[in-house]
C-alpha positions as CSV (number, residue, x, y, z in Angstrom):
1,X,-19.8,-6.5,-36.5
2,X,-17.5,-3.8,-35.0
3,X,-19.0,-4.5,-31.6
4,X,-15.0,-5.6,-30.3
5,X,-13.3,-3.1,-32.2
6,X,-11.1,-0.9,-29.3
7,X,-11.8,2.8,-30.0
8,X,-8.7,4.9,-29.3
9,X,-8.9,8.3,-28.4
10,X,-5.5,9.7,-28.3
11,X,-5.6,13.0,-26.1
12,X,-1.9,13.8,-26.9
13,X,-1.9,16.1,-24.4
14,X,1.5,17.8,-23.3
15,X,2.1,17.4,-19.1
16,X,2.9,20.6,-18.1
17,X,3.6,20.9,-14.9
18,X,-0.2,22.7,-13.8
19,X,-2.0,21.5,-16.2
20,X,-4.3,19.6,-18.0
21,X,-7.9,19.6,-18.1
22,X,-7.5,15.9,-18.2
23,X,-8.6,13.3,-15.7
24,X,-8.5,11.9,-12.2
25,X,-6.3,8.9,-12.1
26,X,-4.6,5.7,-10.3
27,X,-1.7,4.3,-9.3
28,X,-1.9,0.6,-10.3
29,X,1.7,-1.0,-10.9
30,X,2.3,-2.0,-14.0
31,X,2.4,-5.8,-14.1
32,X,6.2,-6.9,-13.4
33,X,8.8,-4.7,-15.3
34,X,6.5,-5.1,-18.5
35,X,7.5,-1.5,-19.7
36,X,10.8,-1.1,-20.1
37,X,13.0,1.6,-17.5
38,X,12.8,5.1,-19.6
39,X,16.6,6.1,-20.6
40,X,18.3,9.0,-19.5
41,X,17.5,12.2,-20.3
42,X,19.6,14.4,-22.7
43,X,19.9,16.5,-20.0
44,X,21.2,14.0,-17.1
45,X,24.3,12.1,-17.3
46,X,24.5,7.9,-17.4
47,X,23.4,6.6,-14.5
48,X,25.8,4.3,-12.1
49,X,26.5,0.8,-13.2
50,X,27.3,-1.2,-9.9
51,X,29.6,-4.2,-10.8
52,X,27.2,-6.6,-8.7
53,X,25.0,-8.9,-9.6
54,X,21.7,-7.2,-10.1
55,X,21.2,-3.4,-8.9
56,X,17.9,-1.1,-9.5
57,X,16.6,1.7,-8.4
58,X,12.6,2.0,-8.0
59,X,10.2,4.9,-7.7
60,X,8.5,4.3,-5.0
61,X,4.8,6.0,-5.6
62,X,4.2,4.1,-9.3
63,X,6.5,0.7,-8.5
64,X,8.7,1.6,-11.9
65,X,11.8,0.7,-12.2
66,X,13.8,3.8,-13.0
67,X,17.1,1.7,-14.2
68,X,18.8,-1.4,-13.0
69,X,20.7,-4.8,-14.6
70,X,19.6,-8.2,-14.1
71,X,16.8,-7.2,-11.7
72,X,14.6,-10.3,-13.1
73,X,17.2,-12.9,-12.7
74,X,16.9,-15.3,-10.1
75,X,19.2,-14.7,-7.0
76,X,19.2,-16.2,-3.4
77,X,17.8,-13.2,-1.2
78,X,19.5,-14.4,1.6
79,X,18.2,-12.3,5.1
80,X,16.2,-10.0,2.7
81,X,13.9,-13.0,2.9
82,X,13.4,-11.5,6.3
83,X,11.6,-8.8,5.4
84,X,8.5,-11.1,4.0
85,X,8.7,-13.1,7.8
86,X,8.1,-9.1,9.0
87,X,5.4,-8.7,6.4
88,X,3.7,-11.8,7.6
89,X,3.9,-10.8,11.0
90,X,2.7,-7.1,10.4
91,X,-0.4,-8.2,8.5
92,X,-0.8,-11.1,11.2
93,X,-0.7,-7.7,13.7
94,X,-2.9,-5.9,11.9
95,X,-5.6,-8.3,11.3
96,X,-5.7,-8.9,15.1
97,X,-4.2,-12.3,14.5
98,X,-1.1,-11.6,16.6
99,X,-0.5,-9.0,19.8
100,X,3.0,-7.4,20.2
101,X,2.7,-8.5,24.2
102,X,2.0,-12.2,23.1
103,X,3.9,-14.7,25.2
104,X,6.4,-17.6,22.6
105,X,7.4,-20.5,24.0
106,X,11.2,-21.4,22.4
107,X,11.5,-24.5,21.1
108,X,14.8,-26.4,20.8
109,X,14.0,-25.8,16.8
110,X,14.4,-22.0,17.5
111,X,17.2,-22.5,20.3
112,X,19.9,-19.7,19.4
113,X,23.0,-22.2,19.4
114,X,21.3,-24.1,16.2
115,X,22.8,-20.9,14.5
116,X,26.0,-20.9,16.6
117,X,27.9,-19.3,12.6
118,X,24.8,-16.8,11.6
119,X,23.0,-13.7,12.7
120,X,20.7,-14.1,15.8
121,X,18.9,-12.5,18.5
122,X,20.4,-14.8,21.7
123,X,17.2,-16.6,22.5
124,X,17.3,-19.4,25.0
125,X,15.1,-22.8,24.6
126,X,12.0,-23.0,27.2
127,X,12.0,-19.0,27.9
128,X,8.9,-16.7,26.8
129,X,9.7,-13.9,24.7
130,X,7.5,-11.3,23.6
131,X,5.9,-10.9,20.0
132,X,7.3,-7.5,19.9
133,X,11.3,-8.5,21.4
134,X,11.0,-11.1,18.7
135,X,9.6,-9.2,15.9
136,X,12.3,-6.2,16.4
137,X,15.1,-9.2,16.7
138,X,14.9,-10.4,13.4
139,X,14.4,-6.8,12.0
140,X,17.4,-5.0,13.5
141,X,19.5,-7.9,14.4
142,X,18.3,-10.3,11.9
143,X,18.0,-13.4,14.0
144,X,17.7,-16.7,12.6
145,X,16.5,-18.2,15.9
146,X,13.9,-15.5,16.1
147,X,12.3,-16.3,12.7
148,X,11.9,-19.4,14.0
149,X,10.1,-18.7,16.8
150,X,7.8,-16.5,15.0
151,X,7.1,-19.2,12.3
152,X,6.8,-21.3,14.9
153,X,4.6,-19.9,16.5
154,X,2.1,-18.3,14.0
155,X,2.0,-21.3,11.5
156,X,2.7,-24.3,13.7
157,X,5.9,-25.2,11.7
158,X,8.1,-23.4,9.7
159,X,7.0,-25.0,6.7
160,X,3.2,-23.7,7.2
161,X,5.0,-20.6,7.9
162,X,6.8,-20.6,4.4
163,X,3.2,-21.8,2.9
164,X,1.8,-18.3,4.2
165,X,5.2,-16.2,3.2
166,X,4.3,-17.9,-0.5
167,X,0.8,-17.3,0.0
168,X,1.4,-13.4,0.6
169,X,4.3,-13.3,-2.0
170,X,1.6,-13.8,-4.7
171,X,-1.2,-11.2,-3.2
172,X,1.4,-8.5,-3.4
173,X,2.8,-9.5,-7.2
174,X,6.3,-11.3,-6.4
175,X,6.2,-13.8,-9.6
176,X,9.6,-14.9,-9.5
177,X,9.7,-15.8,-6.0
178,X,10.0,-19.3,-4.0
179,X,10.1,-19.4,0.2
180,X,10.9,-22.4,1.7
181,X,11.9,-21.0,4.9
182,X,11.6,-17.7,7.4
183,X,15.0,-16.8,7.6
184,X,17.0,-17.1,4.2
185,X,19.5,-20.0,4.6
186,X,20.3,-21.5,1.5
187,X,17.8,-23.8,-0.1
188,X,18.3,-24.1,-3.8
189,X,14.5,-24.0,-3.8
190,X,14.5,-20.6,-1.7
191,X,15.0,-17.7,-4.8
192,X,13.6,-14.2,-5.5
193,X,14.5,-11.4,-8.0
194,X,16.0,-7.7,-7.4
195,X,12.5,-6.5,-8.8
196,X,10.9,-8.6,-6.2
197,X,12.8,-7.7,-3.3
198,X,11.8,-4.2,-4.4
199,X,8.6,-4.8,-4.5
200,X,8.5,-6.4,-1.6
201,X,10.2,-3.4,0.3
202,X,7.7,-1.0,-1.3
203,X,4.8,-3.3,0.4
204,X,5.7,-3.3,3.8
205,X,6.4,0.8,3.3
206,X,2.9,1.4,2.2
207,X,0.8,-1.7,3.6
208,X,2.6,-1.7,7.4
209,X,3.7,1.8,8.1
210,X,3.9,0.9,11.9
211,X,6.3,-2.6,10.9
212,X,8.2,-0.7,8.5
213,X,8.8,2.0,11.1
214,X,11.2,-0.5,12.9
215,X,13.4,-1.0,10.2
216,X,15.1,2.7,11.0
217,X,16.0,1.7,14.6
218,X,19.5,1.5,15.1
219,X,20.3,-0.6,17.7
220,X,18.6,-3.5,19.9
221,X,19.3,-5.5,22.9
222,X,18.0,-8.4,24.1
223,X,19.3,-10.9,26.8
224,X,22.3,-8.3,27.8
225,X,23.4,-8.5,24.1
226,X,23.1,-5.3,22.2
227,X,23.3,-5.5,18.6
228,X,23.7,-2.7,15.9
229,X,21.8,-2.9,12.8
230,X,24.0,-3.6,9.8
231,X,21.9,-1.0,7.4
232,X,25.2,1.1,7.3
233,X,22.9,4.3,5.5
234,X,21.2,4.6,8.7
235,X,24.0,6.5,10.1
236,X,24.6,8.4,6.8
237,X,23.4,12.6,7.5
238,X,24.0,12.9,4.1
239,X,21.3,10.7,2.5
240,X,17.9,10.4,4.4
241,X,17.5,6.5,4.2
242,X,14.8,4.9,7.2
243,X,15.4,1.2,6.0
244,X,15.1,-1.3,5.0
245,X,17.0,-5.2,5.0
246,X,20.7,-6.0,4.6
247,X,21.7,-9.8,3.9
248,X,24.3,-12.2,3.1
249,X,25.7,-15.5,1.8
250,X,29.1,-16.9,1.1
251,X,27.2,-18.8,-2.1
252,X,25.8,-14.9,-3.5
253,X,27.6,-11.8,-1.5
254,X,26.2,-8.7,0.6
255,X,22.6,-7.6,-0.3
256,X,20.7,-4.5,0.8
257,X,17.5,-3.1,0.0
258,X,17.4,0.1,1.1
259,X,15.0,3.3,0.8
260,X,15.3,7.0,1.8
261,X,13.1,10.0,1.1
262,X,14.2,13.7,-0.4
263,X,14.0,15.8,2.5
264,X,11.9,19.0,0.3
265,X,9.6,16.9,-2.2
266,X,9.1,14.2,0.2
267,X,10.2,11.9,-2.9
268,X,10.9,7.8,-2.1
269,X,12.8,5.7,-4.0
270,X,13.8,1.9,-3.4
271,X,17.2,0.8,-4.4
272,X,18.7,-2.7,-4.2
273,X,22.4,-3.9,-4.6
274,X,22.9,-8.0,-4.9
275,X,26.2,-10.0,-4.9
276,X,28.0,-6.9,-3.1
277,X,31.4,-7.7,-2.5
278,X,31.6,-6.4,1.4
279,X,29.3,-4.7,3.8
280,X,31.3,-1.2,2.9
281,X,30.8,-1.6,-0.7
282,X,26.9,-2.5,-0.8
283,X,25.7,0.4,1.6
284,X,28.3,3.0,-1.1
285,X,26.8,1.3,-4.1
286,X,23.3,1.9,-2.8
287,X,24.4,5.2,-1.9
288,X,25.2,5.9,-5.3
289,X,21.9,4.9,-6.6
290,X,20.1,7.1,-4.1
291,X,21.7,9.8,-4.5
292,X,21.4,9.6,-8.2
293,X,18.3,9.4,-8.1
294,X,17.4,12.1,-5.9
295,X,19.3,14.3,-8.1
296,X,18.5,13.7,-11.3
297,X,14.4,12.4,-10.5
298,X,11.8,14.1,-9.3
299,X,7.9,13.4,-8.3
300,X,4.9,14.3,-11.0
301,X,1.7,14.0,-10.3
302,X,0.2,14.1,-13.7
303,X,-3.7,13.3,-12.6
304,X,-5.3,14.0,-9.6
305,X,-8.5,12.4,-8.6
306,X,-11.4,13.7,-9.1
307,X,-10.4,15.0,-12.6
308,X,-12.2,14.0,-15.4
309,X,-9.8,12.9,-18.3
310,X,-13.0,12.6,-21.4
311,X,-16.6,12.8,-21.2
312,X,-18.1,9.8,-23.6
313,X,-21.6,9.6,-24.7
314,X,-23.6,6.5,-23.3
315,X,-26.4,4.2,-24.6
316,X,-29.3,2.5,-22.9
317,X,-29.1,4.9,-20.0
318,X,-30.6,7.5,-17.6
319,X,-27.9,9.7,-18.7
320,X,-26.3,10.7,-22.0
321,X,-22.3,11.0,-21.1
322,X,-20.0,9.2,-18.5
323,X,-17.2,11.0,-17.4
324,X,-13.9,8.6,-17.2
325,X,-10.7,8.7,-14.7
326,X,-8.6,6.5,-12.9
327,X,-9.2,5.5,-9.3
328,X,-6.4,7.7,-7.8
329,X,-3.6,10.0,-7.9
330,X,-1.3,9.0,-10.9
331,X,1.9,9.8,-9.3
332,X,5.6,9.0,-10.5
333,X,9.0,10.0,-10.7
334,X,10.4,11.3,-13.8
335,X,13.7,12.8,-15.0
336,X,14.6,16.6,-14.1
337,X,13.2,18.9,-17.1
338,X,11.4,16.0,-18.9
339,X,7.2,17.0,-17.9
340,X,7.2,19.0,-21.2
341,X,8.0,16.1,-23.3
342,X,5.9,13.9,-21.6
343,X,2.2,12.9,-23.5
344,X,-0.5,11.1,-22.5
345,X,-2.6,8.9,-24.3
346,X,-6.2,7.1,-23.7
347,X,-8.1,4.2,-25.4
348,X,-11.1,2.9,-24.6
349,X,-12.3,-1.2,-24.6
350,X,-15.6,-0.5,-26.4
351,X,-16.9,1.4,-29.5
352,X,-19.9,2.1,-27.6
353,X,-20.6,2.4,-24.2
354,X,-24.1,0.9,-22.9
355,X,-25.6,1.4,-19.8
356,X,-25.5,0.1,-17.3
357,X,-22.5,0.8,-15.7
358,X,-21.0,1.2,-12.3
359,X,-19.0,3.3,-11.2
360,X,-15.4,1.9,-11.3
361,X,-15.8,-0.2,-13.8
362,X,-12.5,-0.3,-16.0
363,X,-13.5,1.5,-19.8
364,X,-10.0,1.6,-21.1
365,X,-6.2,2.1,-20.6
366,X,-4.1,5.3,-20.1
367,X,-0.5,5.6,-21.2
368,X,1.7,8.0,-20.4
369,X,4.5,8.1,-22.5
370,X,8.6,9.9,-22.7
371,X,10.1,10.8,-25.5
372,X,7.3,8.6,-27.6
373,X,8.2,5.6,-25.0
374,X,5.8,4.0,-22.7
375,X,6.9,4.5,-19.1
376,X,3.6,4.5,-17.6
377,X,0.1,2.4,-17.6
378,X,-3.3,2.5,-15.8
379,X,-6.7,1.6,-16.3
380,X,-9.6,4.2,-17.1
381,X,-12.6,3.9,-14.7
382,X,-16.2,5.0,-15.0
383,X,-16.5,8.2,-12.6
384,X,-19.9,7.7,-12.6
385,X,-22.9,5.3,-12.3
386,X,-25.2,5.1,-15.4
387,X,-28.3,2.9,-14.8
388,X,-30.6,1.7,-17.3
389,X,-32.7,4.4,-18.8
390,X,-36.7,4.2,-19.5
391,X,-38.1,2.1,-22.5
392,X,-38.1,4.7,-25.0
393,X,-35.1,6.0,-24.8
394,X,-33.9,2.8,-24.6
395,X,-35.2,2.1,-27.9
396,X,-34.2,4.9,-29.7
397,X,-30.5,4.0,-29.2
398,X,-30.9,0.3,-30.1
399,X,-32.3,2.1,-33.2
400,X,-28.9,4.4,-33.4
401,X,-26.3,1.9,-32.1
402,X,-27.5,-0.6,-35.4
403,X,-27.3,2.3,-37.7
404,X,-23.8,3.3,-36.4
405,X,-22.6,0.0,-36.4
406,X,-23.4,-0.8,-40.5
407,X,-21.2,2.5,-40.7
């Protein structure tokens, strides 16, 4: 019958900035770059165009990417495959796994002079280094040797290590990303994507606040070396970046995912420069995208939770109505002047909805969409629980869902 025909309720609501009687909400990220990046505004000009390889520029709070080139084409991330060796670590941390005043052992495999023409952290073969020296020496200094280590020492090998790296690249949504090691040397089988690196950026910012909190430090010294951290923004006053990875290849150029916050709306955005042309030119390119952004962007929060976005009648139940939302804030950047021409939109999976239900269960799909174009999606959740109601009442909406249906 109609039973699988999708109802849609369109709401067509405007966004104004207080407003709307509608619902609660979530930020779930839309699944890769699915939706295409909204274009400018009438009212902002173009914005940069890098001549690198792939560039983007993410909103932090929603995942979207807010424009970029190329940002789902394979690349060879280089030392930003460092910041998925910190991820492992953090969660390791955090799960109680790992301690930061764990002793490693060096192995010859992790002996500093195997990378006598790359980045490393100085460690000698035999000596016991602590989880936290190591941990901050491929983050600041971005040492190979250290990586090692830390594989090493966590995994067994570095090829269980690159097992778990794989293992947490597909929990946190990476699709187009391969690890086959912890520190980013080439291997034709090693590859990510801009949107990846991004993503994976945005991850260690919102799963490993305490990990990511390293990524800001300047400077580190270990074994009377000091090094400086090549994430030339740090030292910028005039953009307020805390992070994250810079890396580098002969075979693809200077990388650098970087991330800063607006210092009034508190807004973060992620951008990423690959196949730079020098250390200079990726930390101005990034720049550019920053600023940009910060300029012409700004945070909505179009739902906040608790709101209830439609009230829908229920079958079979204890109750008559279930109030629908989404499972959290639905936060995200949008260009400067644009909430008034924003809309949102709502359909629902079902015709009609029979109890029982639990609360959180996914009922349908909200879109909010620019200028008529999709820029945003989330599910619908049940607000509520609805359990099963008595017999009769039960009975009497068997007796009005068949009528309904043969109309």
């Amino acid at each position: 019958m109609l039973s699988k025909i999708i109802s849609t309720f369109i709401a067509s609501v405007l966004l104004t900035g207080s407003a709307i009687a509608m619902a609660d909400a979530t930020v779930n990220v839309p699944e890769s770059s699915v939706l295409p990046p909204p274009a400018p505004s009438e009212h902002i000009p173009e914005p940069p165009s890098p001549n690198v390889r792939a560039y983007l520029l993410m909103d932090y709070a929603s995942g979207r990417v807010l424009f970029g080139k190329a940002y789902e084409d394979q690349i060879d991330p280089a030392s930003l495959t460092k910041m998925m060796t910190s991820y492992v670590i953090g969660q390791e941390i955090r799960l109680g796994r790992l301690h930061l005043d764990d002793k490693v052992t060096i192995s010859e495999n992790a002996w500093s002079k195997n990378y006598s023409d790359s980045s490393k952290m100085f460690i000698e073969v035999g000596k016991e280094v602590p989880v936290e020296l190591l941990n901050k020496g491929i983050i600041i200094a971005s040492g190979n040797d250290a990586c090692i280590a830390m594989a090493e020492h966590i995994a067994g090998s570095e090829s269980s290590f690159a097992s778990l790296m794989n293992e947490w690249a597909k929990r946190i949504g990476l699709k187009g990303t391969h690890f086959v090691n912890s520190h980013g040397l080439y291997d034709e089988n090693h590859y990510s994507t801009a949107y990846d690196m991004a993503l994976l950026g945005r991850a260690l910012i919102r799963d490993l606040p305490e990990e990511y909190a390293i990524y800001s430090e300047k400077e580190f010294s270990f074994n009377g070396i000091k090094q400086m951290n090549r994430n030339k923004l740090l030292w910028d006053t005039t953009i307020n970046a805390d992070g994250i990875k810079t890396g580098h290849l002969s075979q693809v150029g200077y990388n650098l995912v970087a991330s800063a916050v607006h210092p009034t709306n508190g807004m973060r955005l992620i951008s990423v420069i690959i196949g730079d042309v020098s250390e200079k030119e990726r930390a101005a390119h990034s720049k550019e995208l920053l600023r940009y952004g910060m300029r012409f962007y700004e945070p909505y929060t179009a739902f906040k939770q608790g709101q209830v976005l439609a009230t829908k009648e229920v079958r079979l139940g204890d109750k008559d109505t279930l109030s629908i939302g989404t499972a959290s804030d639905v936060s995200l950047v949008v260009p400067v002047n644009s909430v008034n021409r924003m809309k949102a939109e709502y359909s629902l999976d079902q015709k009609n909805l029979v109890a029982p239900i639990q609360k959180g269960t996914k009922i349908g799909v909200l879109n909010l969409s620019l200028d008529g174009k999709v820029i945003y999606k989330t599910n619908l959740v049940a607000l509520d629980e609805i359990k099963e109601g008595g017999f009769a009442s039960r009975t009497w909406d068997h007796v009005v869902i068949f009528f309904k249906d043969l109309f």
